[in-house]
mmJSON file of the N, C-alpha and C atoms, coordinates in Angstrom:
{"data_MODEL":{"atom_site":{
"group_PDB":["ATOM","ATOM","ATOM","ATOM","ATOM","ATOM","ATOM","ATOM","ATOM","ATOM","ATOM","ATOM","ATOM","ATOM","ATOM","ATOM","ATOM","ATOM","ATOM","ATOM","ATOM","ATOM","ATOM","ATOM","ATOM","ATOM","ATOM","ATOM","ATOM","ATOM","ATOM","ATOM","ATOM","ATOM","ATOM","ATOM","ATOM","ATOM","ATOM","ATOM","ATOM","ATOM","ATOM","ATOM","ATOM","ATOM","ATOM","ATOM","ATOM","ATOM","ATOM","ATOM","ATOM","ATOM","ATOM","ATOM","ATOM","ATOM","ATOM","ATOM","ATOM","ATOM","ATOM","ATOM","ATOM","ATOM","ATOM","ATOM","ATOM","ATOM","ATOM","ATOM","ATOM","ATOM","ATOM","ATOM","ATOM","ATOM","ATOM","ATOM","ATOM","ATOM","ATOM","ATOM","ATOM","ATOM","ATOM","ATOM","ATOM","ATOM","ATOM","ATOM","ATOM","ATOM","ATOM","ATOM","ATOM","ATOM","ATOM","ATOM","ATOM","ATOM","ATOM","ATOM","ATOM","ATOM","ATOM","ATOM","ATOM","ATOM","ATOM","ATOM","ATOM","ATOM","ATOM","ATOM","ATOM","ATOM","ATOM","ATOM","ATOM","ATOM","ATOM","ATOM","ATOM","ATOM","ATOM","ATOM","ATOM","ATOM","ATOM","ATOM","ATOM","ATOM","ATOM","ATOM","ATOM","ATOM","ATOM","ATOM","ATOM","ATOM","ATOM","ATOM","ATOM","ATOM","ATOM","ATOM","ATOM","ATOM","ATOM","ATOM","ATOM","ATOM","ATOM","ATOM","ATOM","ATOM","ATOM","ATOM","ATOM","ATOM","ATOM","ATOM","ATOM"],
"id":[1,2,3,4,5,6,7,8,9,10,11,12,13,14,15,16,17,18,19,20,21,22,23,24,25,26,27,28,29,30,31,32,33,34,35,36,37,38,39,40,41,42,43,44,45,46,47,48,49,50,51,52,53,54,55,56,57,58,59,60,61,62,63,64,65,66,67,68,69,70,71,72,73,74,75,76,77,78,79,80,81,82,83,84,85,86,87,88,89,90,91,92,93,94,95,96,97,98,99,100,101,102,103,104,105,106,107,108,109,110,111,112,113,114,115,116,117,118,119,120,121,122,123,124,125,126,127,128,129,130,131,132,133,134,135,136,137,138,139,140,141,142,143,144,145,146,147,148,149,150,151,152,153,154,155,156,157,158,159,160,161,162,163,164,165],
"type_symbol":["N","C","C","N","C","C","N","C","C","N","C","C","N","C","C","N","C","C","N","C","C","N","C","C","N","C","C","N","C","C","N","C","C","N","C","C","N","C","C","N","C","C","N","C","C","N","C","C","N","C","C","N","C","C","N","C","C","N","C","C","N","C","C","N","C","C","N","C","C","N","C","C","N","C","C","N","C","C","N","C","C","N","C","C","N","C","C","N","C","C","N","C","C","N","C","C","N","C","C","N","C","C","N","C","C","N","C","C","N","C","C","N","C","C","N","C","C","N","C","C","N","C","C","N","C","C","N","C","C","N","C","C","N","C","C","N","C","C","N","C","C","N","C","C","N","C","C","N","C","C","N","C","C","N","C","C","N","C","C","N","C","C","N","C","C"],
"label_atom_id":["N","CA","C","N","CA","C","N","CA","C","N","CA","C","N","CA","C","N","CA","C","N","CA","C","N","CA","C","N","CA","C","N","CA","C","N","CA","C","N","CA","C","N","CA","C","N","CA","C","N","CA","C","N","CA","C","N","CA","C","N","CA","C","N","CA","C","N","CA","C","N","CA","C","N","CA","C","N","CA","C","N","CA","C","N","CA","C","N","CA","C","N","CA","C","N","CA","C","N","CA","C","N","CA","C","N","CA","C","N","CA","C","N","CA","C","N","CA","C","N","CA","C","N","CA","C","N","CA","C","N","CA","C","N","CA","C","N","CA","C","N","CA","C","N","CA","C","N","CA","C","N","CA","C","N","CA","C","N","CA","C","N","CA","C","N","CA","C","N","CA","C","N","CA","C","N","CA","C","N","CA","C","N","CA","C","N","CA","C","N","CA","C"],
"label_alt_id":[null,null,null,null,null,null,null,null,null,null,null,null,null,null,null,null,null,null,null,null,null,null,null,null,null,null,null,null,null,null,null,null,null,null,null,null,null,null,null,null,null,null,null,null,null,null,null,null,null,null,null,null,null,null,null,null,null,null,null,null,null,null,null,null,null,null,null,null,null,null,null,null,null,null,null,null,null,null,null,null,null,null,null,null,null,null,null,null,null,null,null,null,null,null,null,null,null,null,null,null,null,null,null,null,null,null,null,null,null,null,null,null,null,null,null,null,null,null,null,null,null,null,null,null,null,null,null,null,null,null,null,null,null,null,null,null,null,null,null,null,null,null,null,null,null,null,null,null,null,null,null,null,null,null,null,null,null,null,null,null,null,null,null,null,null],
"label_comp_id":["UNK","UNK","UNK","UNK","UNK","UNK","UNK","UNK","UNK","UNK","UNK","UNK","UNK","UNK","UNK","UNK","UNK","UNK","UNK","UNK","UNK","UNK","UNK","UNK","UNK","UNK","UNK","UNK","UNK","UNK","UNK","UNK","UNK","UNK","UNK","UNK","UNK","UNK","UNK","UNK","UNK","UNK","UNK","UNK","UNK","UNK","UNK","UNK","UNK","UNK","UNK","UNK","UNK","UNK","UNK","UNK","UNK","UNK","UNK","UNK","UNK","UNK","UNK","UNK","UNK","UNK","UNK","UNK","UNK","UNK","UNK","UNK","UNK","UNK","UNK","UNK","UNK","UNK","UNK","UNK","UNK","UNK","UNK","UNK","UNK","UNK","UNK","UNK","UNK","UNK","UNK","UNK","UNK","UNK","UNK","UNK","UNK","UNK","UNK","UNK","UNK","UNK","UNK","UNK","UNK","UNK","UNK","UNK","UNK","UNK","UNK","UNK","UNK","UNK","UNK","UNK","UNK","UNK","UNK","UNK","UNK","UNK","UNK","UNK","UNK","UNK","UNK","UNK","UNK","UNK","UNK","UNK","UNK","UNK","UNK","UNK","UNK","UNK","UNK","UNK","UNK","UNK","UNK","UNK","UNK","UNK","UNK","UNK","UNK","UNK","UNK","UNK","UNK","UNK","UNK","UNK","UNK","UNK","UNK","UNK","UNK","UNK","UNK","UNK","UNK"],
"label_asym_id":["A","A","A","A","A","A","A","A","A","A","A","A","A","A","A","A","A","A","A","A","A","A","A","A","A","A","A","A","A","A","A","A","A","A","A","A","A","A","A","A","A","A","A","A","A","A","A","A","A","A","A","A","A","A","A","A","A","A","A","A","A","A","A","A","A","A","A","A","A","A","A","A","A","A","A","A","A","A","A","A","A","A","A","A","A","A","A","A","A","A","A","A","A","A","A","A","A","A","A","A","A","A","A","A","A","A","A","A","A","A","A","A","A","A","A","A","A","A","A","A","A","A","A","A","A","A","A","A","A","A","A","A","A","A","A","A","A","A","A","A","A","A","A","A","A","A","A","A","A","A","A","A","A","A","A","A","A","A","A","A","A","A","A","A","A"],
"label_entity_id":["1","1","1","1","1","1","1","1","1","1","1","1","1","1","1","1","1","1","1","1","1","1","1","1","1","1","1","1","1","1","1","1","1","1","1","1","1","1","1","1","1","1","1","1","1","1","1","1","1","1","1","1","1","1","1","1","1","1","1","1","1","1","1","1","1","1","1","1","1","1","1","1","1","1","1","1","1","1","1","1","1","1","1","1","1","1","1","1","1","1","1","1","1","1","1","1","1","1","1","1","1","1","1","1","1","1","1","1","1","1","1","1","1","1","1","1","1","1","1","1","1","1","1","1","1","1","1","1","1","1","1","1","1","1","1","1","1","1","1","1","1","1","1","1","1","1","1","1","1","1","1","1","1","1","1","1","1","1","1","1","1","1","1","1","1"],
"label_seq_id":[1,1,1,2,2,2,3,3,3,4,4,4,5,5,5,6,6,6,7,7,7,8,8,8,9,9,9,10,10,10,11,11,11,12,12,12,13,13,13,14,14,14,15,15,15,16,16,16,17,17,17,18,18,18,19,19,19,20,20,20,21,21,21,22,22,22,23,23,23,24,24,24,25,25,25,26,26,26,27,27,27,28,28,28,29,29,29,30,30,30,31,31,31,32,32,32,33,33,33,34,34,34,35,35,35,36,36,36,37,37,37,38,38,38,39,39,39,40,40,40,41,41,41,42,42,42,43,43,43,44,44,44,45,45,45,46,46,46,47,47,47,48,48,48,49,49,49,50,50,50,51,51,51,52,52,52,53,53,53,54,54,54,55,55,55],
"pdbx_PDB_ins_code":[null,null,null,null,null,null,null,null,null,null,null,null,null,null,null,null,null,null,null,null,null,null,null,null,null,null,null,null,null,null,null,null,null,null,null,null,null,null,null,null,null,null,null,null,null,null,null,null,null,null,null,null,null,null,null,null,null,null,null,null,null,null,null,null,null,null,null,null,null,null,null,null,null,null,null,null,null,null,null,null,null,null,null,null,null,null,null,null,null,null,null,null,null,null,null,null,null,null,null,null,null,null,null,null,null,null,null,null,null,null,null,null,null,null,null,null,null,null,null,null,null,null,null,null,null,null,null,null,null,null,null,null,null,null,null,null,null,null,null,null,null,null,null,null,null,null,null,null,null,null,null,null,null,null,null,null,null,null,null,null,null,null,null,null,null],
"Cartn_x":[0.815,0.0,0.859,1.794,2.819,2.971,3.298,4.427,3.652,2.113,1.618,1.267,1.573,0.95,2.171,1.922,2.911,3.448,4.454,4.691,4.389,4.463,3.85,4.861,3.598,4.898,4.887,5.771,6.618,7.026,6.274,6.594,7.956,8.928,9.839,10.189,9.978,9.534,10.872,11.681,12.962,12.938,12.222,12.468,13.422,13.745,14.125,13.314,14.009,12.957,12.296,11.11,10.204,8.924,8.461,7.393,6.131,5.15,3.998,3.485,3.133,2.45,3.129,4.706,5.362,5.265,5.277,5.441,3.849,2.817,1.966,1.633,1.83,2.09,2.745,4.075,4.814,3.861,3.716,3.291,1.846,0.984,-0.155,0.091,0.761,1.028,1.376,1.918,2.999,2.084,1.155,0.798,0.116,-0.73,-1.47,0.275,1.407,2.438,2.913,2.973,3.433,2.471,1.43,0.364,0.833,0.706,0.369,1.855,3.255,4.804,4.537,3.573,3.587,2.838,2.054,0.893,1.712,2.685,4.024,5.139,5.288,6.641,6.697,7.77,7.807,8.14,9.144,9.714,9.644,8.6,9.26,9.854,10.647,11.412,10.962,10.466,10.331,11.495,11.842,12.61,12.214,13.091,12.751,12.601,13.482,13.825,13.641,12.841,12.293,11.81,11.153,10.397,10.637,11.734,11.768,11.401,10.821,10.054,11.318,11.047,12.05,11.641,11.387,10.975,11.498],
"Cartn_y":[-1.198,0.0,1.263,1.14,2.409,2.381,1.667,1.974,2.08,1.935,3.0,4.226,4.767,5.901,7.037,8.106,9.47,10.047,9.657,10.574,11.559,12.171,12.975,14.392,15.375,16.95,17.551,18.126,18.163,19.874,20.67,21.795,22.31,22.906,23.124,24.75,24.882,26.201,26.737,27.442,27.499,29.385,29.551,30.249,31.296,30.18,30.368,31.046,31.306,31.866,32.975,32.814,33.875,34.118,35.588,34.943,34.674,34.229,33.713,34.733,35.76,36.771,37.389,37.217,37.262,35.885,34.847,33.75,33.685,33.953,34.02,35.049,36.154,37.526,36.782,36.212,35.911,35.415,33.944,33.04,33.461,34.018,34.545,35.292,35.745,36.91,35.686,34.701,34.024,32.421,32.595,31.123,30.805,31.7,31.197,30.953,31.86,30.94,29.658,29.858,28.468,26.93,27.45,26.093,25.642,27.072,27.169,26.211,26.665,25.908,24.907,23.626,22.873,21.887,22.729,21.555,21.138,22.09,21.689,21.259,21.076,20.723,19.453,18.766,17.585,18.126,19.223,19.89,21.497,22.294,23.907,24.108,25.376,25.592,27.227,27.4,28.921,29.536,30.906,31.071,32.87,33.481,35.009,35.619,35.684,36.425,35.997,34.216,33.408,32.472,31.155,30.765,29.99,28.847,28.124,26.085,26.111,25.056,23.945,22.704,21.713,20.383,19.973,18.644,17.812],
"Cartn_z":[0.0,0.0,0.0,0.985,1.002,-0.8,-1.226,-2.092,-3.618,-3.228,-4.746,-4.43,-3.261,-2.77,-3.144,-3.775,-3.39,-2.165,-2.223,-1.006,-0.304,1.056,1.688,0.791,1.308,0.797,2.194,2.232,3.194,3.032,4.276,4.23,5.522,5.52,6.001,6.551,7.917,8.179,8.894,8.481,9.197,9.42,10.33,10.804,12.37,12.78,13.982,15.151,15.956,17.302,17.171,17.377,16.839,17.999,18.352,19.038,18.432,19.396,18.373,17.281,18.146,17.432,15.711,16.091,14.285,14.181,14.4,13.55,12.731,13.534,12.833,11.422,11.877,10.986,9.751,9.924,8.669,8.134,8.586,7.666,7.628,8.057,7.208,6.37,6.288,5.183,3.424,3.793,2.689,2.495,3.59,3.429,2.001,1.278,0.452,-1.027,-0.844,-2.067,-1.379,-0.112,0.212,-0.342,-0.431,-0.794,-2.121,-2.887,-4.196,-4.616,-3.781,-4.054,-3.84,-2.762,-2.219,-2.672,-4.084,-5.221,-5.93,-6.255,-7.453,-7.293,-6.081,-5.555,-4.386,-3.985,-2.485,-1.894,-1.862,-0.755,-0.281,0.351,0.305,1.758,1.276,2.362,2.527,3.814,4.376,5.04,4.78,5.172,5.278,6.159,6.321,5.18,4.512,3.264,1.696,1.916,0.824,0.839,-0.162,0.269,-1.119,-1.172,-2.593,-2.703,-3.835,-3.611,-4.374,-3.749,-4.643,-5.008,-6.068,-6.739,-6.165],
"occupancy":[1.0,1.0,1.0,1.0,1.0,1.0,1.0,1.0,1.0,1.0,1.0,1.0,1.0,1.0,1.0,1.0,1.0,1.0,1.0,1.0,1.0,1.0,1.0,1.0,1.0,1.0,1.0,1.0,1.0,1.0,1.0,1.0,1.0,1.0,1.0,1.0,1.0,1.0,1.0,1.0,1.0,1.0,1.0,1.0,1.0,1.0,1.0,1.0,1.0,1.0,1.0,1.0,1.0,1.0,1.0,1.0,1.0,1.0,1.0,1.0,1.0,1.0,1.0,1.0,1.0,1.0,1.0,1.0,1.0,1.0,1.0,1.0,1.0,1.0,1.0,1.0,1.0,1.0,1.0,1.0,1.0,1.0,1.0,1.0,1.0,1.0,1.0,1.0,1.0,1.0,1.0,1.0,1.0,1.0,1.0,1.0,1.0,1.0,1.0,1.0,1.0,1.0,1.0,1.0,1.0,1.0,1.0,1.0,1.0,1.0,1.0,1.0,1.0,1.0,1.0,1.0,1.0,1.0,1.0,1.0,1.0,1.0,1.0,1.0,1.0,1.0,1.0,1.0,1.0,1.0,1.0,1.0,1.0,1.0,1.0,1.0,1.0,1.0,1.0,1.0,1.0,1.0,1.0,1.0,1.0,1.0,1.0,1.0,1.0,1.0,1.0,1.0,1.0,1.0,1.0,1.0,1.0,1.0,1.0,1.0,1.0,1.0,1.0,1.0,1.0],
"B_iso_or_equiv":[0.0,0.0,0.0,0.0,0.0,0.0,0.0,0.0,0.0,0.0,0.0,0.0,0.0,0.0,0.0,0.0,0.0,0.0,0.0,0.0,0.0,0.0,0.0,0.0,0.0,0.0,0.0,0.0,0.0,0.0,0.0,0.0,0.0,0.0,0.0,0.0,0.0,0.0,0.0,0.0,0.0,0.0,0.0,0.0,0.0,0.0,0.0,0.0,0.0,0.0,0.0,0.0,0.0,0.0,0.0,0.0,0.0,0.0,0.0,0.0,0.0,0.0,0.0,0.0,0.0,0.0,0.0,0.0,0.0,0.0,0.0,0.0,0.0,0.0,0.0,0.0,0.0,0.0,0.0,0.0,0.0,0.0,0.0,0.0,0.0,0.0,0.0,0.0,0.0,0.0,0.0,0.0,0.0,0.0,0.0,0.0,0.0,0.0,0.0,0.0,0.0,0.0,0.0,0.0,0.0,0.0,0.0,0.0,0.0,0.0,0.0,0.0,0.0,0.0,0.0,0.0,0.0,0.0,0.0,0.0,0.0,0.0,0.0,0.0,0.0,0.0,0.0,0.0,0.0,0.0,0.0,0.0,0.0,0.0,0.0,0.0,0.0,0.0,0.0,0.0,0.0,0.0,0.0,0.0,0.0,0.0,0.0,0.0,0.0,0.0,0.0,0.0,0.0,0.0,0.0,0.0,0.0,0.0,0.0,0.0,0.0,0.0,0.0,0.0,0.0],
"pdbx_formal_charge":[null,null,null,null,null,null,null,null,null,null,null,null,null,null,null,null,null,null,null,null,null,null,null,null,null,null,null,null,null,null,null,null,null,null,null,null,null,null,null,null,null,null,null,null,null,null,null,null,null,null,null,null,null,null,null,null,null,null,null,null,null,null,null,null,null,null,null,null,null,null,null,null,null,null,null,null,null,null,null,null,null,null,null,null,null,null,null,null,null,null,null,null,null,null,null,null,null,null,null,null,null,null,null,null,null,null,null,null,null,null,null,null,null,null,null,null,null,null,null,null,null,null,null,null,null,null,null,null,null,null,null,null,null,null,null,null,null,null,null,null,null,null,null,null,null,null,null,null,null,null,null,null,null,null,null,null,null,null,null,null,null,null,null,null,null],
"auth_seq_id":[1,1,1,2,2,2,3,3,3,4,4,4,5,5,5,6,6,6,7,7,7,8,8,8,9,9,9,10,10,10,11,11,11,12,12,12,13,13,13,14,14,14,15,15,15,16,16,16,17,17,17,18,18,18,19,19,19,20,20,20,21,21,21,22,22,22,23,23,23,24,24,24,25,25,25,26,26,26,27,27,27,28,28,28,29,29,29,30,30,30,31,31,31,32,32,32,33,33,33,34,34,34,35,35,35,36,36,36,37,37,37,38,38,38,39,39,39,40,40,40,41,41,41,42,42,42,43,43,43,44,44,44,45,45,45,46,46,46,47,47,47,48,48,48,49,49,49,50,50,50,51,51,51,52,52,52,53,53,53,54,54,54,55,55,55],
"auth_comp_id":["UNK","UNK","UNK","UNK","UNK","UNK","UNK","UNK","UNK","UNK","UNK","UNK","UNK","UNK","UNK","UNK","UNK","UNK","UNK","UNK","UNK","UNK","UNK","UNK","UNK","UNK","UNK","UNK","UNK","UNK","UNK","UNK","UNK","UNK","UNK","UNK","UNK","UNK","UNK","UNK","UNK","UNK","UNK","UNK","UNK","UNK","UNK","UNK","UNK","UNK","UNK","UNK","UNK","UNK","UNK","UNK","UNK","UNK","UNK","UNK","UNK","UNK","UNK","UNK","UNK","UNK","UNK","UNK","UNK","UNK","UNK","UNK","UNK","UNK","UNK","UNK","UNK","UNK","UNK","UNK","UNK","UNK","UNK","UNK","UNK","UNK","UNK","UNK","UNK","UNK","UNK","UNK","UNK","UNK","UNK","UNK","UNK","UNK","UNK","UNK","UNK","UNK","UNK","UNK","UNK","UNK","UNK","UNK","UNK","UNK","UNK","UNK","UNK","UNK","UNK","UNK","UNK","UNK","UNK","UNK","UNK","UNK","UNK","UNK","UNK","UNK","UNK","UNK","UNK","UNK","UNK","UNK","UNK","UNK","UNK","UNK","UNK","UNK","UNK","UNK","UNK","UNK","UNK","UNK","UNK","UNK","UNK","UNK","UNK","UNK","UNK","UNK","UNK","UNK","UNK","UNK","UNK","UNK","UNK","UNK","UNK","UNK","UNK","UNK","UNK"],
"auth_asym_id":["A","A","A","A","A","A","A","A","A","A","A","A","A","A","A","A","A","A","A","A","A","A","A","A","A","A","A","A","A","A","A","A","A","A","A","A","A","A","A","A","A","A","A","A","A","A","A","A","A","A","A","A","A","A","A","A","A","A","A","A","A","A","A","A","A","A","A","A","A","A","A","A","A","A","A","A","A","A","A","A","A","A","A","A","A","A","A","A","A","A","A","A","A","A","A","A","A","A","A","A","A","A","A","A","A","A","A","A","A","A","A","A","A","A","A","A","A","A","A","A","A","A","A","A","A","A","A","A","A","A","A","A","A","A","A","A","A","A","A","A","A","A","A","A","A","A","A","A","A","A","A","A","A","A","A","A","A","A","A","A","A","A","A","A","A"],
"auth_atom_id":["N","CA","C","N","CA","C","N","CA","C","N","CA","C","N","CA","C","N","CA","C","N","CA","C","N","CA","C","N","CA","C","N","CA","C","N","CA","C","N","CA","C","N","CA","C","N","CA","C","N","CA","C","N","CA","C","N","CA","C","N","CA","C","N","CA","C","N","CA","C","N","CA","C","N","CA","C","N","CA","C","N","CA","C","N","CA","C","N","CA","C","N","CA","C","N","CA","C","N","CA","C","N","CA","C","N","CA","C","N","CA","C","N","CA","C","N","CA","C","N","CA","C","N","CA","C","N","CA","C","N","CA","C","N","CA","C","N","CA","C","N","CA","C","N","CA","C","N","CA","C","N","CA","C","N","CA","C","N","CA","C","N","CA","C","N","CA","C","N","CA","C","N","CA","C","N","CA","C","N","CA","C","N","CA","C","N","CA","C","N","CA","C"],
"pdbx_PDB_model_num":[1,1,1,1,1,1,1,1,1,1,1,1,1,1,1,1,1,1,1,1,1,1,1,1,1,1,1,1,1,1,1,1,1,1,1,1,1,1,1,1,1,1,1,1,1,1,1,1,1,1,1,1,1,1,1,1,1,1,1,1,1,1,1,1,1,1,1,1,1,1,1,1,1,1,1,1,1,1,1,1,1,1,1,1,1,1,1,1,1,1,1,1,1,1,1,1,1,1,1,1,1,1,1,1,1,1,1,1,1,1,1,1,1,1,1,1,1,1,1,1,1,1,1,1,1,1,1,1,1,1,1,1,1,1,1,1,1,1,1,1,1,1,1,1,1,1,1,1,1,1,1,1,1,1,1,1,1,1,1,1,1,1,1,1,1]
}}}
């Protein structure tokens, strides 16, 4: 069963220490490209200053 299934995608949030109130701020602000990277891609990676998706 595993093994006709696609793999999971896998979002990667590297932001470091943050308090809640910006961690939320960021990623509301970015969440709707993060989805959109995350239909087309296995891997995205968040990051302060970007946000790149990887096959």
């Amino acid at each position: 069963m595993m093994l006709t299934n696609p793999p999971p995608k896998v979002i990667q949030i590297k932001l470091g220490n943050q308090k809640m109130k910006d961690f939320h701020k960021i990623i509301g602000s970015i969440w709707h490209k993060v989805l959109e990277l995350s239909s087309k891609n296995k891997l995205v990676n968040v990051y302060h200053n970007k946000i790149e998706g990887i096959e």
